[in-house]
N, C-alpha and C positions, 0 to 999 in steps of 0.2 A: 516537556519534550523538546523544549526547543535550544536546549543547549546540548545538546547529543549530538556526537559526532555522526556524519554519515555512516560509519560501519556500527554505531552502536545503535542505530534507527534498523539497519538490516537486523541487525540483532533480535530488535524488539519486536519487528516485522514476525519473525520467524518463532519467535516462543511465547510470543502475547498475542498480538493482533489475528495471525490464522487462527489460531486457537477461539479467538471469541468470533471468529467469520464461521469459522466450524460450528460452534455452539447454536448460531443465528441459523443453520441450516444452508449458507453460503456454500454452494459447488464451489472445492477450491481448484479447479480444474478450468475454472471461469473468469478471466482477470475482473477484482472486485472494479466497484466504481466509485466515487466520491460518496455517491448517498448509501453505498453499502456501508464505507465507512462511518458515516453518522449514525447510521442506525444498530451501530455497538461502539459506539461512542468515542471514536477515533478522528474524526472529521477534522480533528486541527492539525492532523499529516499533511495535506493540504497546503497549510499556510507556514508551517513551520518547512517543510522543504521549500518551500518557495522563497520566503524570505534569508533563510537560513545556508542553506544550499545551494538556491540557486537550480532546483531541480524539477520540473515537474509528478505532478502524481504519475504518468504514464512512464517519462523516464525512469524512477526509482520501481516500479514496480519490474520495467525489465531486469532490472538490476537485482531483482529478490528471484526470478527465474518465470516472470509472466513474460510471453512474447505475444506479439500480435500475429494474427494469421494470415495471411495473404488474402486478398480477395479474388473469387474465382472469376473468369472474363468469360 
């Protein structure tokens, strides 16, 4: 995974990775989290965006269409 370019990491985000968040029973309506990752065996997205990109898990996942939601005051 870790010589993937960042659009080909979106890529793989969007036809492998949801799909096995799906399968785990992952709300994808839920921005996943690191250990959802690990726990369908993804968990070096993590380190390979970091090292590689330059990106954190929070920034790439905005970038696949997870936003954070405002906190209410």
């Amino acid at each position: 995974m870790s010589h993937n370019s960042l659009e080909g990491l979106r890529e793989f985000w969007n036809t492998e990775i949801e799909l096995e968040l799906q399968r785990a029973d992952h709300d994808l309506e839920d921005k996943p989290t690191h250990q959802d990752l690990l726990d369908v065996g993804y968990g070096r997205l993590t380190y390979t965006l970091r090292e590689h990109h330059k990106m954190t898990l929070s920034g790439f996942l905005e970038s696949v269409g997870y936003v954070e939601e405002a906190a209410e005051c």
